[in-house]
N, C-alpha and C positions, 0 to 999 in steps of 0.2 A: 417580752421586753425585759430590758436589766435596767433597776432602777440604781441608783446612786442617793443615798439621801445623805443628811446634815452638811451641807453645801450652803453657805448663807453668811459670803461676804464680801467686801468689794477693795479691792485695791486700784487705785486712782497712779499713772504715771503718767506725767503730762496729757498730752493728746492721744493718750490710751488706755483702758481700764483693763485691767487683769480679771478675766474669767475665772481660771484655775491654774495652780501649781500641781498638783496633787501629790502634797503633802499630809502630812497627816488627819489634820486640820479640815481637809477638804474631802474624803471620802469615809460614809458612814458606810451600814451596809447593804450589800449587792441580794437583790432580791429578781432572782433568775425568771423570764415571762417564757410564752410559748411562740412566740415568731422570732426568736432567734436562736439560732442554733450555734452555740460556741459557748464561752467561758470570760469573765472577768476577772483580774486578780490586779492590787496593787503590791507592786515590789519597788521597795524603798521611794521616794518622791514620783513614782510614773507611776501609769496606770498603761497595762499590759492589757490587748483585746487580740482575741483568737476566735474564729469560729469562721461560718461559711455564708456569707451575705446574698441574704432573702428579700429584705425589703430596709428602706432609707432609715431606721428610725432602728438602733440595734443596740442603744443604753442612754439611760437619761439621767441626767443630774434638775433636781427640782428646790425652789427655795429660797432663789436670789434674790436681790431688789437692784438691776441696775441701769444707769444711767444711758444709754447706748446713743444717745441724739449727734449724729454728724462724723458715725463711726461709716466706714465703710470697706475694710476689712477685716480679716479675722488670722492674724500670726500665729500660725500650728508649729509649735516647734517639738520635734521628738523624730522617730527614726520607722520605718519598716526592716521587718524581720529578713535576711538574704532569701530572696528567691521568691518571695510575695510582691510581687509589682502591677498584678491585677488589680482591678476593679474601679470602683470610685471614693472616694471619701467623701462624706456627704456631711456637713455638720449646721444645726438648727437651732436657733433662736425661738424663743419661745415666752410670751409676753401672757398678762394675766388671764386674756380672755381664749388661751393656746394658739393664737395665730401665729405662725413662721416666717422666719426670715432663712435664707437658706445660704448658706455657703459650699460652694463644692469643685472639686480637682483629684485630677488622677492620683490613684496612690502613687504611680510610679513618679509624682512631681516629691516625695518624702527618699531621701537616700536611707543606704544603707548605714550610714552614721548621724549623729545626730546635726541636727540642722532645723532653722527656720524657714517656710514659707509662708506666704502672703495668698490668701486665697479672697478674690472681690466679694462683695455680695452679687447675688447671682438673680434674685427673687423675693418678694416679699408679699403676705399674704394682704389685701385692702383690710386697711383699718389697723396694723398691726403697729402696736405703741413701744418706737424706742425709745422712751424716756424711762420706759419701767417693763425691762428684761426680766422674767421670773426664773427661766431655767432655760439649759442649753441638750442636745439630744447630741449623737452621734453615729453615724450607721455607713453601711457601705451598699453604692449602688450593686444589679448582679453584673460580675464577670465573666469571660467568656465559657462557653461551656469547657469543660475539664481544667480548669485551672480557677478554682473556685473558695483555694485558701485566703483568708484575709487575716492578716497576722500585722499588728501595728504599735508601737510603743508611745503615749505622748507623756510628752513633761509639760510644758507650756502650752494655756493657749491666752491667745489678748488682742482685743478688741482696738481698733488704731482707727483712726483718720485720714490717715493716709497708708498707699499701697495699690497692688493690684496683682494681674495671674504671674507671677512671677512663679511656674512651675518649672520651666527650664532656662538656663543664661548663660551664653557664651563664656568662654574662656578672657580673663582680662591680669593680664601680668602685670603683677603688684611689684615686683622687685627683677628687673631686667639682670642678664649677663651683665658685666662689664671687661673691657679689652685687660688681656695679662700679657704679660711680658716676665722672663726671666730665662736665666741659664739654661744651655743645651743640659738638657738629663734630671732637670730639675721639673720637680711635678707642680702643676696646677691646676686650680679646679675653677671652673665655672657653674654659678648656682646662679639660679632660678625661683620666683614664688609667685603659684598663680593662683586665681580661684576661680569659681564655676557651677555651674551645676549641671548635669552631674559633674561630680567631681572629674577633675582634668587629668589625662595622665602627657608623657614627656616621651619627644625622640630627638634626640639631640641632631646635626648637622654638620660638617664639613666641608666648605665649597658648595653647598645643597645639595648635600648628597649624605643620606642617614648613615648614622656610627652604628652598626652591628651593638647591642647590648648596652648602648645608653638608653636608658627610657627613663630612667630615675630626675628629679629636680636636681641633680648634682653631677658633674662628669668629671671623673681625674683623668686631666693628660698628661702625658710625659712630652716635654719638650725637643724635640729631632726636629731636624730637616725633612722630614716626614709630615710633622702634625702640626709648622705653622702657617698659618693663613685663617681664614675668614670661617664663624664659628656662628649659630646662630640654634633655637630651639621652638618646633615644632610642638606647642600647648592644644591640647583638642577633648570633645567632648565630643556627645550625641549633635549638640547645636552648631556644633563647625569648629573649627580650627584658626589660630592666632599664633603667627610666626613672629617672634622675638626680630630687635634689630639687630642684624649681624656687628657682631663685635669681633676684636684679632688678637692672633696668639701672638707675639714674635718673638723674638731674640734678645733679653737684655736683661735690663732689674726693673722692679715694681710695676705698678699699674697704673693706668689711665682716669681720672672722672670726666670733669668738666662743666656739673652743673653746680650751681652756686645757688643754695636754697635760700629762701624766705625761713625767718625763724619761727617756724609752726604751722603756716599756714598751707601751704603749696606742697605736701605728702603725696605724688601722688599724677600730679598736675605735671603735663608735658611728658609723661613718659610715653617713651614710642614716638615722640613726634619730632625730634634732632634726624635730622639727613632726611625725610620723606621715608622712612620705610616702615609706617605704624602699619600694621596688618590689618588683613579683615576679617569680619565671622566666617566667612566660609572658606577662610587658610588663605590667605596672599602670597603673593611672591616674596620670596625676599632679595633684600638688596637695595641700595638706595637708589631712590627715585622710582623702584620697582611698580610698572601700574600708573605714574603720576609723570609725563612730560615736563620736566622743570616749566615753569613758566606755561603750564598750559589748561589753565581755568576754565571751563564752559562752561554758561548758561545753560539753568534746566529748560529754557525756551527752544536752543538746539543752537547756539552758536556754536562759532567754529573753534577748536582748537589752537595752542598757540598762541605767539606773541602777536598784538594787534587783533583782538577777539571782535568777531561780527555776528553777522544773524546768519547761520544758513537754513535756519528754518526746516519745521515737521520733524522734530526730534521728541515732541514731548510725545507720552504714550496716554493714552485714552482706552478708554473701554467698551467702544464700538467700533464691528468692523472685521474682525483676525474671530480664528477659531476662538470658540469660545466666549467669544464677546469685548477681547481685545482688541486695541483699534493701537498702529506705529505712530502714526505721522495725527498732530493737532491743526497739521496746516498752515500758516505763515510764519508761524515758529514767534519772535521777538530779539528786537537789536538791546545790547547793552546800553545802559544808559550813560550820557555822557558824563564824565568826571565820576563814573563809578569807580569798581575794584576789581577792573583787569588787571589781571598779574602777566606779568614777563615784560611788562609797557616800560616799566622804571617811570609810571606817571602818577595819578593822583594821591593811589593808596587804598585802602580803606573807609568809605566815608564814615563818618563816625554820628552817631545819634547822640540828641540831646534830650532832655523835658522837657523843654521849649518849643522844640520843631524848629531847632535851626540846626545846619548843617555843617559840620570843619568838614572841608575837601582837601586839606594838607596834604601837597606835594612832598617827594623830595627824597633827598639824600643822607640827612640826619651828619652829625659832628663826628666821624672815624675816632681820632683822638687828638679834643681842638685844645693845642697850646695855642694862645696869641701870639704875632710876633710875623717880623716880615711883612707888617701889612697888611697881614689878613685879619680879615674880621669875622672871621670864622668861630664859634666858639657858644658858653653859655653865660648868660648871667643873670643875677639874681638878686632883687631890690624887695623894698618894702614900702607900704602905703603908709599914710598919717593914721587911716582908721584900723589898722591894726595886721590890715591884710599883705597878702606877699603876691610877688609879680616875678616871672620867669619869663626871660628869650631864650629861642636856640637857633643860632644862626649855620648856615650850611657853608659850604665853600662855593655852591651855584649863588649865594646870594641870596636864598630861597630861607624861610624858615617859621617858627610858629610861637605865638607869642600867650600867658595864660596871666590870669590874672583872677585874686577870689579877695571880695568886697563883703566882709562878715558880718558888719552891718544889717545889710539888704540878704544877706545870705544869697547871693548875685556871684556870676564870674563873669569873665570877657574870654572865651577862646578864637583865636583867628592865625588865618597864617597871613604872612606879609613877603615881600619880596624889595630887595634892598634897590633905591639906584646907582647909578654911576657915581653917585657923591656920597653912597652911604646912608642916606637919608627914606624914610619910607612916609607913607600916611595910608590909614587903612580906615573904613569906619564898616560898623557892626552893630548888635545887640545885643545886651549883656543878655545871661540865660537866668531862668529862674528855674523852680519846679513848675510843675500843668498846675496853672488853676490858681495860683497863689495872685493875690492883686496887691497894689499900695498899700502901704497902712497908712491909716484916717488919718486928717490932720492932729498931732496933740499929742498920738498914740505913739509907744515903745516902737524904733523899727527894729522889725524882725525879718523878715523876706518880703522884696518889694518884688513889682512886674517888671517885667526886662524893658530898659532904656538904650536908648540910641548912643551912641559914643562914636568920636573919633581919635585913632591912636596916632599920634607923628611922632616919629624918633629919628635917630642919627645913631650912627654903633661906629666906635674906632676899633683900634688892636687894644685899647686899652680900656673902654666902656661905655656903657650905653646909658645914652642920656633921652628924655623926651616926657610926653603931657598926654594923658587920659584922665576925663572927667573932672578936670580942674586939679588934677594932682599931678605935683612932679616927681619923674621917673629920672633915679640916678643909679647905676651901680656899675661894678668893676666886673671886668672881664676874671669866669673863674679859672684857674688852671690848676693843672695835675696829670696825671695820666692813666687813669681807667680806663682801660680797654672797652667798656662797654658804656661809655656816656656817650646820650646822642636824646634824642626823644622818641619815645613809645607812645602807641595809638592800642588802645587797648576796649576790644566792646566786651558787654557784659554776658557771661555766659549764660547758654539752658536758658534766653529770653530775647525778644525783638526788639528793645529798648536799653537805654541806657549804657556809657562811657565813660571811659578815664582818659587822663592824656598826661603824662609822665616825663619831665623833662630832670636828668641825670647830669650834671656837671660833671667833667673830669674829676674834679677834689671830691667826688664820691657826695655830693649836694644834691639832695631832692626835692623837687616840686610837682607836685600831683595835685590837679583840677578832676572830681569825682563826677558825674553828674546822671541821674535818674528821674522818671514820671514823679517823685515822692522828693528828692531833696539836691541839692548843689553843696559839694563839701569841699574843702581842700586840708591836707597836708604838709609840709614841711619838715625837712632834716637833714640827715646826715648816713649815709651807709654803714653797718657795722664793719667791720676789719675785714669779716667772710665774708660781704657781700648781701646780706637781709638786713631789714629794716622793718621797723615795727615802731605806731607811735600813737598818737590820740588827735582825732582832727579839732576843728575849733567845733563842731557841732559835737562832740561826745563820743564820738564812735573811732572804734578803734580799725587799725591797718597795718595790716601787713604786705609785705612786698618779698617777691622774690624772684630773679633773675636767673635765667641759661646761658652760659656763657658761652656757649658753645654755639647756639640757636641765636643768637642775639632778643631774646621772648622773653617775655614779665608777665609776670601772674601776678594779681593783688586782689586781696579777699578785703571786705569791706563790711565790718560788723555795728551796723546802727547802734546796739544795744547788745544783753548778756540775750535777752528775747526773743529778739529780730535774727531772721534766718541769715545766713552769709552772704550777701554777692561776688561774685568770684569774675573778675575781670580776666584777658588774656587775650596778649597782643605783640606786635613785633615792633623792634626799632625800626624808625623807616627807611635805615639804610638797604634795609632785606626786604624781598620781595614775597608776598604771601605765596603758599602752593597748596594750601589746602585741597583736595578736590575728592570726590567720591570714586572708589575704589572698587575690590570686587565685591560680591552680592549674593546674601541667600534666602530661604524663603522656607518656612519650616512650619507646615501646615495638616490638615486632615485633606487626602486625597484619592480620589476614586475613578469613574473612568465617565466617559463623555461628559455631563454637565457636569460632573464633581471633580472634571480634572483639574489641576492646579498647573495657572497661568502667567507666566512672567512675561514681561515688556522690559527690554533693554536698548541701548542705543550706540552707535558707534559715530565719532564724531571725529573729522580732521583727517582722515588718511583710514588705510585699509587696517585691520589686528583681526589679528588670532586669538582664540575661547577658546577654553575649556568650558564644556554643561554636562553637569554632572548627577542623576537623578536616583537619590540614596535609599531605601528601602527598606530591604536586610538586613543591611550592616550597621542600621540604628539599633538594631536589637544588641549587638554586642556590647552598646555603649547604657543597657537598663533597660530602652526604650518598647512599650508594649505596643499591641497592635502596628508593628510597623505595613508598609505596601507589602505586597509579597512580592510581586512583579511588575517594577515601572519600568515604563514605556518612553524614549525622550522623542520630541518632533519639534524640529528648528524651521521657521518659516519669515519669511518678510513678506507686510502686509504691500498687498499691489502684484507680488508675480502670482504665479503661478504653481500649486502642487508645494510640497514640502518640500525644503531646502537637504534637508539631512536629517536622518531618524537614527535611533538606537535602542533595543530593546535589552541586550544585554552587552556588558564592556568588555573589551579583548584588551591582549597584550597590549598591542598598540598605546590605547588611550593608555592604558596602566603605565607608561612611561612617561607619563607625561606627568603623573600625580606628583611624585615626588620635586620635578623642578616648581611647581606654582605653589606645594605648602598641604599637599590636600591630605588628610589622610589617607590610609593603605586599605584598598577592601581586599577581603578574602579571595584567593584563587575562584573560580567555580560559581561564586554570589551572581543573583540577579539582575543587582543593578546595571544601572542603565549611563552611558557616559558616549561622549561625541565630544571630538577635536570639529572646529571649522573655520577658516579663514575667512572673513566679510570683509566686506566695504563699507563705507559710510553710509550707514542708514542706520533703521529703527525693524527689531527682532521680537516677537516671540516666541518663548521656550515653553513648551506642554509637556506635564508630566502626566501621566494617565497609567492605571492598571491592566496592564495586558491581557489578566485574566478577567475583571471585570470586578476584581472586590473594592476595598475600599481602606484605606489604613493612613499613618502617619508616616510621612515621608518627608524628606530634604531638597531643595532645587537647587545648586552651587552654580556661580559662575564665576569662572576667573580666566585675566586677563595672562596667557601664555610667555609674555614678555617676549615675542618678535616683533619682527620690525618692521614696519607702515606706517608711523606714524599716527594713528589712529589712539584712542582710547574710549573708555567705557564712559557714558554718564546714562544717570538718571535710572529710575527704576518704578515697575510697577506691576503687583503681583493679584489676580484674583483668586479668592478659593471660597469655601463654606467656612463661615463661623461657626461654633455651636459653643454654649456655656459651660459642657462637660468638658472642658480641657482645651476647646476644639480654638483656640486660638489662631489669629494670621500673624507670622512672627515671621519679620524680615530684617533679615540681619545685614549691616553694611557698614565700610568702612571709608575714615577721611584719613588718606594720608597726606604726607607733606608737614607746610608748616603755619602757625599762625591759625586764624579762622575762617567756618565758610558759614552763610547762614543757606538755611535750607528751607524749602518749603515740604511739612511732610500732612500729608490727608488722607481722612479714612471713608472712604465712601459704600454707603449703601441706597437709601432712596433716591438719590440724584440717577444712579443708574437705571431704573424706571425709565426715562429718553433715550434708553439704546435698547426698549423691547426685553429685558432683563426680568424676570422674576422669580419670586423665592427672593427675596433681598433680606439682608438685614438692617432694621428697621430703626435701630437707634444704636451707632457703633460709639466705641469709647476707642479714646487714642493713647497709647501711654506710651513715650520713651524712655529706654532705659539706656547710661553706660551699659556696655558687657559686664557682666555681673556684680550689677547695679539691683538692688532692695528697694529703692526708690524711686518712682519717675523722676525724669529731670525738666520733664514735660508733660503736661495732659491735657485735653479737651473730651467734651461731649459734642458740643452743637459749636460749629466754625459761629466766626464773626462774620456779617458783611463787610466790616470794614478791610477785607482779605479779597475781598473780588476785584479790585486791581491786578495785584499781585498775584492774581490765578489769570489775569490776561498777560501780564508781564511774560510770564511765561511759558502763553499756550496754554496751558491747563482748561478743559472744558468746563465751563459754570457750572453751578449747584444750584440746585432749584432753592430759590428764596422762603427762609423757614424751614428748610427743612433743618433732620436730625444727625447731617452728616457732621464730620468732624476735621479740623483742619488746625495748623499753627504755623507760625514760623520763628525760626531756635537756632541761635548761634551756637556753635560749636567748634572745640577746640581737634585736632588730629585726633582719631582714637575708633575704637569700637563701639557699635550700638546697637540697640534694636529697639525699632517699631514698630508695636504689639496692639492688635485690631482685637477687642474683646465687644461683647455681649452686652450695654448698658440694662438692657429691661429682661433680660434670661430667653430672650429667643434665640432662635435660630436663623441664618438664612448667610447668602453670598454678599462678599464685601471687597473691595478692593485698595488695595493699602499705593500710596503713591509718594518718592522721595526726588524733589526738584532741588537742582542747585539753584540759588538766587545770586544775580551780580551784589 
C-alpha cells in the first residue's frame, strides 16, 4: 500500500467539497506497501500513478475531517496516459471507523487530455458516516490479461451533490455552420465547435456527400460553380454521431444569421432546432425535415402519423413476448386526447400547465404583423389595473385570441383564450391561477397570494381599442402598432420538467407582456424589446428575466431567475402562428452485450405508412474511437413480434449497406471490420433489433438506427432497449434525438423489478434514471423509484404497469429539439437486466 500523509483540509464550494488539489499543501510523504506494485510521484499540482493494478485499494491519503452528508458523486478531473485505457478506477471513502464508500468507472471514461468526470457512488459499507470523511484511497480494479498497464494523472478531485456515470456523451455542437455567400474565387470558411466525450472529431459534407481531407472544425472553400450548394458537418464519437444543419454557400456578398438572442440568457438554446434538421446520437440524416414528416406527431400509444392524428394502436414496446423478452405491440394502443397537441391540425396548440390545475387550450393563428386599420380588429393591446398590475390582448385575424392578466396583490393571474363575435364583443369566465397550495389570507392580514377566484371577463375590441370589465376593474387601452415581424403571442412550457408555463404576448411596437406561472409561484413581466430584439427585466415578485427570440423559427426562450440562489427555469415555446414538430427521431443504444441472455435488445416502431432503416451493430470500430473491451463479433437479427422466424440477419456488413452510411450521417467503418449492419424496408408495425456475439463473448457495443429518408410515408417513434446493468461502467445508454420545432414532452422509464411479470430474472433491483443533453455534466432529469401518480400516463400510452412499490424508475420531461441520452445506472451497486423505455406524450 502507498500511503499519502499531511492531507488535512477542507475546502467548501457551494454543493461541493474539495477532497484534493494536489498541491503542495496536500501531499506529504509516499511510503511504498507490498500489494502494490508501481510507483507514486507528485509533478507540479498532480499526482502521477504508474504501476500494475492488483487489488482496489493502491494509495491512500489519511487525516481528513469531512463533511460528505448529501454528496453523491465524486468529479475526478485529470487525464490517462496514451495507450492506458484498461482496467477500472476504483476510488474510496473512508470514515473513522474504515468503513467505505466506494466510487468507480472505466479508466477509458478519463481522456487523453485533461477533463472532468462525474463518477455516482456505486456502494457503501452499513453504518458508514458521511458526516465525518477521514480519508480517501485510490486503486485500480484487474485489467484484462496482457494489457495490465495503469498509468493515470489527477489534479482534481470533489465531492458534489449532484451528478452521475457520465463516462461517455454524445457529440453536441456548441457553435453551428452558418450559410456564406460571396464572390466567385473568393475563399470562405465554415467553422464549427462541438464537445463530447470522447472527444469529437470532424468530416465535413457537400450535397451529403464527404469532402476528401476536411475532417478539421474548419474548412476553406473557394467559391466556383463547382463548390456552391448545401454544406453541412458530420461531429462523431465512440457514442454516435450528430449532423450539423446544412447551411449554403452561394454567390454574392456577406452572410446570413437570423437568430435574434436574449441578452445572456439563451447561449445555447435552440440550436439545431430552425428547419427540423437537429440530429441524432446515432448520426441523422441531414436535411430539413430529414426523419420528421412536417406536421407528423405520434403518440407513444402508437397513433397514426400525420395531419389529424388517431389511435392505431400496439405501437408501444413491452418487455414480454419477442426474443429475449421483448414484447412489439401493448395492445389497444391509446387515442389522443381532445384539444391536445396535434400538430399539422392548425388546431389547439400546445396545452399549457398551470400550479393550479387549470388548463389554456389556446387556439389559433397568432397576429402575422397586426397594424390596425380597415376594420380589422386584429392586433395587441395593452392596459393596466388600479392595483398596480398590467392586462394584455392578442387578437387574431380568425377573431380567435388570448387574453392575460397578473393581479400583484393576490400574486393571481387570469390566463384564458376568448373568441370575438360578429359584433366584436366577447364574455369568457374562468379562474384566476394561483400557486399549489397557497390559500386566502385571514381576515385583517397583509395580502400576499390569495386562492384562485372565479371571474368573468366581457370586452368589445375596435381597430382602435379595447375596452371591458374583469373583477370590478375597468379595462381600457389602445390598439398598439408598429411592425415587428415577430409579434404575435408565444405559448411557452417550462423545460427538463412536467409542470409549469409562460404565455408571452409581443406587440408590433416591440411591447412585452409575459404571465409566468409554476407549482411554486405566479409572476408577470412587463416592457419593452431592446433594438436587437432581447429583453431582460425584474418581475414584480423579484426575480429576474430574460427573453430571447428566433426569428427565423418564430421560438422564445425565457429563463426565469427567482433569485441569485434559485436554479434557472428556462421556458421554450413557439408563436402560435407555427405549428410544433418536435418528434423523436433516430435511435441508439450503447451498452455491455453478449450473446443469448446478454444480448442487447431494442424495440422500435414504424407508424403511418411503410420506411426504410438502416441497423447498425457496432463492435470493433468502437475501439478506434478509445473504447475498451468492445464486442468482437456482433451479430444483427431483425424480427416483428407475431410472424414468424427472423425478418433479416447480419453478421458482418458489405459494400452494400456501406453505401448507405454516408447518405443517413453514420460514421465510416473500416473495410474488412466485423460489424454487423442491415438495410430493411417495413411497414407499419412494432420491431425488434438483437445484437448478440457471434462468437459467444461478451463486450461493449453500439445498436444505431436510422431512418434512410425514402419514401412511404412512415416514420420512426418510440423506443425501447434491454440489456445488463452492472456498476463497473456497465451502463444502458440510449441515445435519441427530437428534431423539428418547438417541444415534445416525453415519457422516459427504467425498469427492472416490474419485469419479474414477464418470467424475467437476474433483474436489476433498484435502477436510477438520469438524462442528459449530449454532452451534458448534468442530469436535466432523474428519478429513483417512479411516482404513482404516472400510472395514468403509462395507460395513456399503452405502457405495461409497474408493480406498486416497487423500485422502478420513471418521469416525464419537456423538451426542446436537441440530443440526448437516457442513462439506466446501478442505485445500490448491483447487477442485473434493465430496460430503458422513451414514449412520446400528446
Amino acid at each position: 500500500m502507498l500511503a499519502l500523509s499531511g492531507v488535512n483540509w477542507l475546502a467548501a464550494q457551494g454543493a461541493a467539497v474539495v477532497l484534493d488539489t494536489f498541491g503542495p499543501a496536500s501531499l506529504g510523504g509516499v511510503v511504498p506497501g507490498s500489494s502494490w506494485e508501481g510507483q507514486v510521484t507528485r509533478e507540479g499540482d498532480a499526482l502521477v500513478v504508474a504501476g500494475t493494478a492488483r487489488d482496489d485499494n493502491g494509495w491512500q491519503a489519511r487525516g481528513l475531517n469531512v463533511n460528505a452528508s448529501g454528496m453523491t458523486a465524486l468529479a475526478v478531473t485529470g487525464y490517462r496516459l496514451a495507450g492506458n485505457a484498461a482496467g477500472l478506477l476504483v476510488i474510496e471513502l473512508q470514515d473513522a471507523a474504515l468503513n467505505t464508500a466506494v466510487f468507480s468507472a472505466p479508466l477509458s471514461a478519463l481522456g487523453t487530455a485533461s477533463s472532468t468526470v462525474r463518477i455516482p457512488l456505486q456502494a457503501w459499507a452499513a453504518g458508514f458516516d458521511f458526516t465525518r470523511v477521514t480519508g480517501w484511497s485510490i486503486g485500480g480494479g484487474v485489467p484484462p490479461p496482457g494489457n495490465d498497464a495503469f498509468r493515470v494523472v489527477l489534479e482534481h478531485l470533489e465531492l458534489s451533490a449532484q451528478g452521475g456515470p457520465i463516462v461517455a456523451a454524445l457529440p453536441v455542437i456548441t457553435v453551428p455552420p452558418v450559410d456564406q455567400a460571396a464572390p466567385l474565387d473568393a475563399e470562405v470558411r465554415f467553422i464549427v465547435s462541438a464537445t463530447g466525450h470522447p472527444e469529437p472529431t470532424f468530416q465535413w459534407r457537400r450535397e451529403g456527400r464527404p469532402i476528401p481531407g476536411a475532417t478539421g472544425a474548419v474548412v476553406t472553400v473557394t467559391v466556383t460553380a463547382d463548390t456552391v450548394g448545401q454544406y453541412s458537418v458530420a461531429v462523431q464519437n465512440s457514442v454516435g454521431s450528430v449532423l450539423s444543419a446544412p447551411v449554403r454557400l452561394s454567390v454574392g456578398v456577406g452572410s446570413s444569421g437570423g437568430v435574434i438572442a436574449g441578452t445572456g440568457s439563451t447561449a445555447g438554446l435552440g440550436s439545431g432546432t430552425s428547419g427540423g434538421t437537429s440530429l441524432t446520437p446515432g448520426g441523422s440524416t441531414a436535411g430539413t425535415g430529414s426523419g420528421t414528416t412536417s406536421g407528423s406527431a405520434l403518440t407513444a400509444g402508437g397513433s397514426t402519423a400525420g395531419t389529424g392524428s388517431g389511435s392505431a394502436g400496439g405501437t408501444t414496446l413491452t418487455p414480454g413476448g419477442t426474443p429475449g423478452g421483448m414484447s412489439g405491440s401493448s395492445g389497444s394502443g391509446s387515442t389522443l386526447a381532445a384539444g391536445g397537441s396535434t400538430v399539422g391540425t392548425g388546431s389547439a396548440g400546445s396545452t399549457s400547465l398551470t400550479p393550479g390545475g387549470a388548463t389554456g387550450t389556446g387556439a389559433g393563428q397568432g397576429v402575422e404583423n397586426p397594424a390596425a386599420g380597415g376594420g380589422s380588429v386584429a392586433g395587441a393591446y395593452f392596459g393596466t389595473l388600479p392595483d398596480g398590475g398590467v392586462w394584455a390582448l392578442n387578437v387574431r385575424a380568425d377573431r380567435r385570441g388570448m387574453f392575460l392578466a397578473h393581479f400583484p396583490a393576490t400574486g393571481t393571474a387570469a390566463i384564458t383564450e376568448v373568441t370575438l363575435g360578429a359584433d366584436n364583443r366577447f364574455q369568457v369566465t374562468g379562474t384566476t391561477l394561483a400557486p399549489r397550495g397557497v390559500v386566502a389570507a385571514a381576515p385583517g392580514s397583509p395580502a400576499t397570494a390569495s386562492a384562485p377566484v372565479s371571474y368573468t371577463l366581457r370586452a368589445q375590441v375596435t381597430a382602435e381599442s379595447a375596452t371591458g370589465e374583469l373583477l370590478g376593474y375597468s379595462l381600457a387601452a389602445p390598439v398598439d402598432r408598429g411592425s415587428l415581424a415577430t409579434a404575435g403571442l408565444y405559448r411557452a412550457p417550462a423545460l427538463y420538467t412536467n409542470e409549469g408555463s409562460t404565455h408571452v404576448i409581443i406587440g408590433p411596437s416591440g411591447r412585452v407582456f409575459a404571465v409566468t406561472t409554476s407549482a411554486q409561484t405566479v409572476d408577470a413581466v412587463s416592457g419593452t424589446l431592446a433594438a436587437e430584439g432581447g429583453f431582460r427585466a425584474v418581475t414584480r415578485q423579484g426575480a429576474e428575466v430574460t427573453l430571447g427570440l428566433n426569428a427565423a423559427t418564430r421560438a422564445l426562450t425565457l429563463a426565469y431567475a427567482a433569485s441569485a440562489d434559485a436554479p434557472t427555469i428556462l421556458f421554450h415555446g413557439l408563436r402560435d402562428t407555427e405549428v410544433a414538430t418536435a418528434a423523436l427521431a433516430n435511435l441508439s443504444i450503447r451498452t455491455l452485450a453478449g450473446a443469448e441472455d446478454q444480448s442487447l435488445v431494442a424495440g422500435f416502431a414504424v407508424a403511418g405508412g411503410s420506411k426504410s432503416v438502416l441497423v447498425r451493430g457496432i463492435g470493433p470500430a468502437l475501439a478506434e474511437f478509445g473504447v475498451e473491451g468492445v464486442l468482437a463479433d456482433p451479430r444483427l437479427e431483425l424480427r416483428r413480434p407475431g410472424a414468424t422466424g427472423i425478418l433479416v440477419a447480419n453478421d458482418d456488413w458489405t459494400e452494400a449497406e456501406g453505401r448507405v452510411f454516408p447518405r443517413v450521417g453514420a460514421f465510416a467503418l473500416r473495410g474488412g471490420s466485423r460489424d454487423a449492419a442491415l438495410v430493411a424496408d417495413l411497414e407499419a408495425s412494432t420491431y425488434t433489433a438483437r445484437l448478440s456475439e457471434a462468437a459467444g463473448g461478451s463486450g461493449v457495443a453500439l445498436l444505431e438506427l436510422y431512418d434512410t429518408g425514402a419514401t412511404g410515408g412512415g416514420r420512426l417513434t418510440n423506443l425501447s432497449a434491454r440489456s445488463v446493468v452492472s456498476p463497473d461502467g456497465g451502463a444502458l445508454i440510449a441515445g435519441f434525438n427530437l428534431t423539428g420545432t418547438g417541444t415534445r414532452r416525453l415519457l422516459i422509464r427504467a425498469v427492472g423489478p416490474s419485469l419479474e411479470a414477464f418470467g424475467l430474472e437476474g433483474l436489476l433491483s433498484d435502477p436510477r434514471l438520469d438524462l442528459y443533453a449530449a454532452g451534458g455534466s448534468v442530469p436535466l432529469a432523474t428519478n429513483q423509484d417512479w411516482s404513482p401518480a404516472l400510472a395514468e400516463t403509462f395507460r395513456q400510452v399503452g405502457a405495461f404497469a409497474l408493480r406498486d412499490g416497487s423500485w422502478d424508475a420513471a418521469f416525464v420531461v419537456t423538451l426542446p429539439a436537441g440530443s440526448y441520452t437516457a442513462q439506466v445506472g446501478s442505485t445500490n451497486g448491483a447487477s442485473g437486466i434493465a430496460l430503458v423505455e422513451i414514449y412520446e406524450l400528446p
